[in-house]
N, C-alpha and C positions, 0 to 999 in steps of 0.2 A: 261499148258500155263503160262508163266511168267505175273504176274498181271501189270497192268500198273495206276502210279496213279495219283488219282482220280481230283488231282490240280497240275496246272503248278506252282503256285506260292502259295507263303504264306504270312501271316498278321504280320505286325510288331507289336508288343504288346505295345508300348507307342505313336507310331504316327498313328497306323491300316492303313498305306498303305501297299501295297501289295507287297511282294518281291518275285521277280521269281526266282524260283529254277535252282539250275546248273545242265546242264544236265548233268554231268559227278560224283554228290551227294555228290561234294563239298558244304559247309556252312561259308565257309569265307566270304563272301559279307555279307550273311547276318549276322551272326555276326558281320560285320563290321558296317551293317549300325543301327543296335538295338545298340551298342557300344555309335555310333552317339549320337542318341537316346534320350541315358542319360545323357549323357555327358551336350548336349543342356537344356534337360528338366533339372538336377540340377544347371546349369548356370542360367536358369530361376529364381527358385525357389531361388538360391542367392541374385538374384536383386531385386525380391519380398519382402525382408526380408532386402533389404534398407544396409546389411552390411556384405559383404562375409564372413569376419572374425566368426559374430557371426555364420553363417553358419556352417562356418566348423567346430566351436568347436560342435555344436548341433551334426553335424553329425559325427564328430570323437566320442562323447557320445556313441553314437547308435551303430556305427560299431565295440564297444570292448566292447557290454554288451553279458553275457556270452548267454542270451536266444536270440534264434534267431525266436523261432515263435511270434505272435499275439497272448498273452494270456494275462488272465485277472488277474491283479496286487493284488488280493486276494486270490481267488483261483485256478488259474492256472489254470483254464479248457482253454484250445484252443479255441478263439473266432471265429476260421476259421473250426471248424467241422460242419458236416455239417447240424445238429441244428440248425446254426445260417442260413446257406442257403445265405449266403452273405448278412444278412441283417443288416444292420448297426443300426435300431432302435431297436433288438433285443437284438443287442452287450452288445447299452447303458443302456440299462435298466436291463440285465445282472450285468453287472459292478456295475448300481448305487444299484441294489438289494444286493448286495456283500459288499458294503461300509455301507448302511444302517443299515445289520447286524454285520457288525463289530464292528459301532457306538453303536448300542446296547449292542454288548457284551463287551464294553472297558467299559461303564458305569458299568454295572455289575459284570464286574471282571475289576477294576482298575491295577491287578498286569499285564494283560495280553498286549502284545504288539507283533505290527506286526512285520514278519521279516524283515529290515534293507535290502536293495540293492547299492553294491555300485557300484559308477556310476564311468566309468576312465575317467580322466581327461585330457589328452592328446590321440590327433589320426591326421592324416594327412589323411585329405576327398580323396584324391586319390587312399589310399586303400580300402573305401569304393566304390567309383566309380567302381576299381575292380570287388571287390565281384559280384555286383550288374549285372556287365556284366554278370560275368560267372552261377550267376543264372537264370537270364533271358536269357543266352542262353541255359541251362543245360531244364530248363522248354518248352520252344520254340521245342528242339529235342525231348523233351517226348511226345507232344503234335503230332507232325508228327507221331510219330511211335505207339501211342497209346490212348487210350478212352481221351477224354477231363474231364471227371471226376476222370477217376482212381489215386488211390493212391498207394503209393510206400513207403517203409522203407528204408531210405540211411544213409548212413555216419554213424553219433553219434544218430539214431533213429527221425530226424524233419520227420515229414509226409509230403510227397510232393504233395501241392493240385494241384486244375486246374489253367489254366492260368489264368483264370478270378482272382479268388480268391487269388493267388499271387499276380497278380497287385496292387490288393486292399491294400492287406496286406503291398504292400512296400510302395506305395504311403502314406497310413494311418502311417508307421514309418516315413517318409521325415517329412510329416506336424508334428506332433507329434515332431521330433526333432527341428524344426524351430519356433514353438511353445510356446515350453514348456510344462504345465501342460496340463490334459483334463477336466480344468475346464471350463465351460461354461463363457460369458463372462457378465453374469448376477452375475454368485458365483466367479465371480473375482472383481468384482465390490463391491460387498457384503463384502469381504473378505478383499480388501480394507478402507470399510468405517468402519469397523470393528477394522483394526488398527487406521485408523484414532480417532475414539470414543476413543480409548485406548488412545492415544497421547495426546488428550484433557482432559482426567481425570490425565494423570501424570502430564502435565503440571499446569490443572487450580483444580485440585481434583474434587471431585464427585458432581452432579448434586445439588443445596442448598448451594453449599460452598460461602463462600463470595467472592472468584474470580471469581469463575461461575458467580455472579450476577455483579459483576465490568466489566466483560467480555460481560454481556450481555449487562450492558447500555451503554459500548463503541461502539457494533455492530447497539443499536436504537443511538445514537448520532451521529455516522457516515453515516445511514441510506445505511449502509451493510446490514442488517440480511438479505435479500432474496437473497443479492449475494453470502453470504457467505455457503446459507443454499441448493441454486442451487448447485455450484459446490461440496459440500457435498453429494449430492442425484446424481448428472450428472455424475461430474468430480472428481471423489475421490483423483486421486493421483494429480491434480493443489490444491484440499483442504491443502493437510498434506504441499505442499508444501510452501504454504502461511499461514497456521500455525507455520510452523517452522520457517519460517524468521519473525515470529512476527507482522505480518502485520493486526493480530485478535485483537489485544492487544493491551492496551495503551504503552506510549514507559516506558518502564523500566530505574530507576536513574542511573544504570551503563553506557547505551546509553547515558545520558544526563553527568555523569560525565567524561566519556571520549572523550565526541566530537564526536563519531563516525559515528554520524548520519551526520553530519557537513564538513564530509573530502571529499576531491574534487577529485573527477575524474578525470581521466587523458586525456587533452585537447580531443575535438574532438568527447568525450564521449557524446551519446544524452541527460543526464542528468547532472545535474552537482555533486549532491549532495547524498546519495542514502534516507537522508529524503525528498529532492524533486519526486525522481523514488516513495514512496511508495504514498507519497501525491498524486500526479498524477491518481496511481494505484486507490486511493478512490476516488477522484473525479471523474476520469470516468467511474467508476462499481458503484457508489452508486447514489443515485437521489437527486434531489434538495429539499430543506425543505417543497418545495408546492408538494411534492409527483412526480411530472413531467423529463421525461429524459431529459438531455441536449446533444446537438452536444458535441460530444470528443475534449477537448483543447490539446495542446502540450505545454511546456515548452521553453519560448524561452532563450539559451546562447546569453551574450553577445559577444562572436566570433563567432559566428557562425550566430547567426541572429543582429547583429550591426545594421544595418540600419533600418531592423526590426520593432524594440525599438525606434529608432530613430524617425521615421517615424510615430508609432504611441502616440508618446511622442509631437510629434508636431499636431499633430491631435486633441490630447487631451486640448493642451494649447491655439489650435482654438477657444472652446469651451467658452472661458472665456469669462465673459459680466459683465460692470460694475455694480457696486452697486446700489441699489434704492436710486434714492438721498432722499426723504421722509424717510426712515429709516435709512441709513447715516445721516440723521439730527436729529434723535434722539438718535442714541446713538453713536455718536465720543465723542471722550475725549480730550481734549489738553494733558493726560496725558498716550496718545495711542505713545509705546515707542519708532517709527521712528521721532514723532515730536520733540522731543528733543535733537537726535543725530546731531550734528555740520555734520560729514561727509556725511550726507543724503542730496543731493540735491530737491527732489521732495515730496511737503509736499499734493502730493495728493494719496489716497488710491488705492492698486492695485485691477484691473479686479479680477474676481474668478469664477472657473469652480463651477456653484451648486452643490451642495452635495445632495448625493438622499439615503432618509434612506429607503431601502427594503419594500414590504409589511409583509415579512416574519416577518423580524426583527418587524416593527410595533404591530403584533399579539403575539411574544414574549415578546415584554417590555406592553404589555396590559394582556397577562396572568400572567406575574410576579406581575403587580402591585395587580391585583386581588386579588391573591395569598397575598400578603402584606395588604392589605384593611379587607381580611377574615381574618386575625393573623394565617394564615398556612405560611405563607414565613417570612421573615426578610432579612433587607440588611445592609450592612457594604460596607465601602469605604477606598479606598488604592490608592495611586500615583505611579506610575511609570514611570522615567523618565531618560531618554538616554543624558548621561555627554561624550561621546568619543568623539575624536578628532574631528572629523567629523565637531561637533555642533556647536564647536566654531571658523570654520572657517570664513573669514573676506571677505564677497562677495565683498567689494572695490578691494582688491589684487588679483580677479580672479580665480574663481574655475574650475575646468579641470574636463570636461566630457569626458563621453566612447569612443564619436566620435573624441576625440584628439582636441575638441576646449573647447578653454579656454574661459567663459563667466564673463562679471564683472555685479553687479549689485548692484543698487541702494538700499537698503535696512539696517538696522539691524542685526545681526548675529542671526544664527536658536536659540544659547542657551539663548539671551538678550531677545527676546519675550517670551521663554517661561519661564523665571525668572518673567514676569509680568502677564501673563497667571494663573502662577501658586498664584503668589499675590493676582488675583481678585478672583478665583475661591475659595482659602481660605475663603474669608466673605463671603459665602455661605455655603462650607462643613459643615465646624464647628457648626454652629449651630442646621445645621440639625445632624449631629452626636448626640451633647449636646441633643437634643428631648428624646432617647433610653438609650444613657449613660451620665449622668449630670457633671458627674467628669471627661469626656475627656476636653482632653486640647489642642486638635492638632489631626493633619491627620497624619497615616502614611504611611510612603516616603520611598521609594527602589526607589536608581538610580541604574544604570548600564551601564558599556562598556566592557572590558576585563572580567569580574566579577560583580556581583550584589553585592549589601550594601544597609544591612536596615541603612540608616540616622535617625531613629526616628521620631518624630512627628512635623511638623511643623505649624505653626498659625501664623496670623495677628502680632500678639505681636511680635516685638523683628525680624520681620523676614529676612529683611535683614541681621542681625548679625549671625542666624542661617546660612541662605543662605550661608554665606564668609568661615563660619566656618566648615560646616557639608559637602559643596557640592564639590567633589574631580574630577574636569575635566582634562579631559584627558584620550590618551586611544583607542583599541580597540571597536569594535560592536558586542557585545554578547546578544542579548536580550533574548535567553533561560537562560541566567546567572541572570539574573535580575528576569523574569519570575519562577522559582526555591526559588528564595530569598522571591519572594511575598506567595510562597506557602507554604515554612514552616514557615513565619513569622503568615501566615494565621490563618493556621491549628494548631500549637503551641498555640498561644493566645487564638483560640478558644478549644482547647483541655484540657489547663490546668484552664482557666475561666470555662468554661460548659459543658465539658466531648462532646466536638463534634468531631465528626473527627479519623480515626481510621490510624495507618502506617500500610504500606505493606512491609514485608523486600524490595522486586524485586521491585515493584510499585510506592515507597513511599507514602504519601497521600491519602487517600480517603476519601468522604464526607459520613457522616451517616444521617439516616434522621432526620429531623428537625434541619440542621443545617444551617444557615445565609446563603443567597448568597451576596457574594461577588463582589462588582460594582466600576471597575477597569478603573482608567481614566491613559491612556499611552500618552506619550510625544516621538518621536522619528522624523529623520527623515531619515530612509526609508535603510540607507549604511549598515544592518546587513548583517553577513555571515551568518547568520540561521537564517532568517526568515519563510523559509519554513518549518522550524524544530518549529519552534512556531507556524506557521500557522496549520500544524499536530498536534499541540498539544491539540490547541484553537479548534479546530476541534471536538476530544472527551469528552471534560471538559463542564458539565451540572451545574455544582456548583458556576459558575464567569462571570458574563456579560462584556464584556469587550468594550469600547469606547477607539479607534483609535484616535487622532491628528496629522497628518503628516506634519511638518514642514518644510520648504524647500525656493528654490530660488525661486523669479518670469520669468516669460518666458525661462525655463529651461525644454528640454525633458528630463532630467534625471530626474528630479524631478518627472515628472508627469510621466513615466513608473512605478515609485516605487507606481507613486497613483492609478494606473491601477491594482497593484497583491493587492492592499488593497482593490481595490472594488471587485475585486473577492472574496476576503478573505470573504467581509460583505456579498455578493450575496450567496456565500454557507454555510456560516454559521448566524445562525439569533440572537444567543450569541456576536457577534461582531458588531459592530456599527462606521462606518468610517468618518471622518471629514479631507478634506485638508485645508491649512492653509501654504499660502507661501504671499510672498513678505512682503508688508506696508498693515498690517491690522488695522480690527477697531474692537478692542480686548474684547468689552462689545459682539458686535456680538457672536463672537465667545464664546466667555463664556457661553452666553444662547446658543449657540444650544449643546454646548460640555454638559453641564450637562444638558440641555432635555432630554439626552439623558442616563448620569448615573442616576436620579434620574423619573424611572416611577411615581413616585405619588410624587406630591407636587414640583415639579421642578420650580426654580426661574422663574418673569416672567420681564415682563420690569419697572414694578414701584420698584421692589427689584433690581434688575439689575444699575440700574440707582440713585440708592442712591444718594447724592452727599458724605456720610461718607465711601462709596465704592470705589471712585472714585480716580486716582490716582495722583499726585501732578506733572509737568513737571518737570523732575532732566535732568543733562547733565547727561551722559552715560559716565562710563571711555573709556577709549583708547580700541582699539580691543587686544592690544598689551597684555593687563593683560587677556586676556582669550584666 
């Protein structure tokens, strides 16, 4: 009796539906439809992997490597005997016992090395798809016609297992080529942070080095270190990333000599600057100086967010309330410099937005002074002051803001106040300098526009004639140019007076310990093209306290935007200390709260202030036309 069998149909080996036999023991269907099959299931595993291309190189890899079974990459035994019993945790531990001992034996015998496979590097996945057909069909017919276990010697000698364990076998090459390595993704992770650690020894040397320690109190200045030390432990390859654009690191002089931190994107761009993209990047991964997270800010362009700006420029200039007239009457001057300008109509003082000095800030100018009271600190004082074009513009002829109106205003010009600012503030510095060094004779002064200039030293004495002679207006807005000039005039004077202060080739400057802090009173108002690239700077620098004066027009939202990124500037960092200072002021005010604030111990109060030998005399102001 002819046997009759046992199933009408058979199991597809990638979908397990059922395909019914021909009665006539043809196998085209079902080859056609296991064909299907693959075709679909590697289109899958394509889209799974986000990018066909890399697909098919993986699998062109695979399909022209000369071993075609599952063996293990040491020793060659076949992971699909049947030992292993299809068990996949037997495999791995096979495998990792095989690498183990290799490791052992490469320690031991340095000379010995594994053998070298090479991999081709061209293949079109379509002749894999082939193959793959016709062994999953060649399998499929062995399977009808014989034991589900049995084995066979074919071809160039592969052993032909079950169906099971073929499946396995090909699936486990697919992922493996789409992959990559079979490393776990713990020892990929590991292997990453691994190079990463290498990366930071080439770049900053070994653990102790004096860039290690530069590096380290830029990451507590910027109140990085746990962000830096997360993606280190979490995200190894965002680390090495962000270590190699330098984003670990204070900014390097070649950055600072070629502007590149400074060059502008191209319109449209979300940032403008790419020292604005990193500043950003620190301000919302690092935390505020009280320990606490902030809501994420954005950067706003002025095309792009105009109105923006505008809007809260005017918001700000809401804010303004006039002066205490009780303290207005004790300290105006007849010799406060809009009362004596002929072209000023209005000899009343303008409204003013308060100024609000941080708590943060408060608890740093209280440990510094400390610090100076116990003879563990010292401080030194420097001027810096913004001469560009900007400053000496003539608010009668009308200044043109962002929103394309032209505003006129009553007042003095930004650089005429701060030529008397900087007068009253002298008979205060100086003296207190003279306390520490008896033979100083003057403050010294870095101005800046295009370029920074140490001016030398100026005083009471002689200082108008100085002023005419030393002070060069005109110009560009460079305030890292100026910024730079204050730093190796710093660092110089104190390196070659008291051995403080060490250069960095890459770095330039760094403070060593027990060296002076530096308590820097700036003059600007507000038009730099890198200012974010200073505020970055101001950002890592533990060695300079620095007090702000923002100079500008009255009822002008442009004005008050630029005093908006300055109180952020003071809010996140507690070394900055910010003061605005626009229209017709009453210039002893401002004097005392500007040095309150460079000077934590001993700061002038109102009976020093008020001197009448401090005081300054009513002069007519030349023509705008000479400045």
């Amino acid at each position: 009796m002819n046997s009759q069998p046992q199933m009408e149909e058979d199991e597809c080996p990638v979908c397990k539906v059922g395909i019914p036999l021909s009665k006539d023991g043809s196998t085209t269907a079902k080859e056609s439809h296991i064909a299907s099959c693959f075709e679909s299931r590697i289109t899958n595993l394509g889209h799974h992997a986000h990018d066909e291309r890399i697909y098919a190189k993986k699998a062109a890899e695979l399909e022209q490597s000369q071993n075609e079974e599952d063996e293990c990459p040491v020793c060659h035994v076949s992971l699909l005997s049947k030992e292993f019993d299809s068990n996949d945790t037997a495999r791995q531990a096979h495998v990792a016992s095989c690498f183990q001992k290799l490791d052992s034996s490469a320690r031991s015998q340095p000379q010995y090395a594994p053998p070298a496979y090479e991999r081709p590097k061209n293949l079109r996945s379509g002749k894999l798809i082939k193959d793959m057909k016709e062994s999953k069909s060649f399998a499929s017919s062995s399977k009808s016609n014989g034991d589900d276990k049995s084995e066979a010697s074919v071809g160039n000698g592969l052993s032909l297992q079950s169906q099971e364990d073929q499946e396995v076998s090909t699936l486990r090459k697919w992922f493996s080529a789409l992959g990559g390595d079979s490393k776990t993704p713990m020892e990929k992770k590991q292997q990453i942070m691994a190079k990463a650690d290498s990366l930071m020894s080439d770049r900053w040397g070994p653990p102790g080095s004096q860039r290690r320690e530069m590096v380290a109190r830029y990451w507590t200045a910027t109140r990085m270190f746990h962000h830096w030390m997360f993606l280190h432990g979490q995200h190894p390859r965002q680390f090495r990333k962000y270590l190699e654009k330098g984003y670990m690191e204070p900014i390097t002089t070649a950055m600072v000599r070629t502007r590149e931190l400074a060059y502008l994107y191209p319109e449209g761009s979300y940032y403008e600057t790419p020292a604005e993209k990193r500043l950003y990047y620190l301000l919302n991964n690092g935390v505020m100086p009280d320990g606490s997270r902030h809501a994420a800010i954005r950067p706003l362009n002025i095309t792009r967010d105009r109105y923006t700006i505008i809007r809260r420029g005017n918001q700000r200039n809401a804010r303004q309330i006039p002066l205490d007239p009780k303290e207005l009457a004790k300290y105006m001057s007849p010799g406060d410099v809009f009362q004596s300008d002929k072209q000023i109509k209005s000899h009343s003082y303008s409204q003013q937005v308060p100024n609000t000095v941080y708590d943060t800030r408060k608890k740093a100018l209280h440990e510094f002074a400390e610090g100076i009271l116990d003879g563990t600190d010292h401080l030194e004082t420097m001027l810096l002051i913004d001469v560009s074009g900007s400053m000496t513009w003539n608010p009668h002829s009308g200044i043109p803001g962002p929103d394309g109106i032209t505003r006129y205003h009553d007042q003095p010009s930004n650089i005429r106040l701060v030529e008397h600012l900087v007068r009253r503030v002298m008979n205060h510095m100086l003296p207190r300098a003279q306390k520490e060094h008896p033979g100083q004779r003057g403050i010294d002064v870095v101005t800046f526009s295009g370029y920074g200039t140490y001016i030398g030293q100026l005083s009471t004495t002689n200082f108008k004639r100085d002023w005419q002679s030393k002070v060069r207006l005109g110009g560009g807005t460079q305030v890292m140019q100026g910024w730079q000039k204050v730093k190796a005039t710093y660092f110089e004077h104190q390196n070659r007076e008291y051995g403080h202060g060490r250069f960095d080739t890459d770095f330039g400057w760094q403070p060593t310990p027990g060296m002076p802090k530096l308590s820097l009173l700036v003059f600007l108002d507000g038009e730099a093209i890198d200012m974010d690239e200073f505020e970055l700077e101001l950002l890592g620098e533990t060695w300079a306290y620095v007090t702000i004066a923002l100079v500008g027009m009255e009822n002008c939202p442009h004005h008050h935007s630029h005093a908006i990124e300055l109180e952020r500037v003071a809010r996140f960092n507690p070394h900055v200390g910010f003061f605005d200072v626009h229209g017709r002021v009453c210039e002893r005010i401002i004097v005392q709260d500007l040095l309150g604030s460079v000077y934590p111990v001993d700061p002038p109060v109102y009976e020093e202030i008020c001197k009448p030998e401090y005081d300054l005399k009513p002069d007519e102001l030349p023509a705008y036309s000479g400045y």
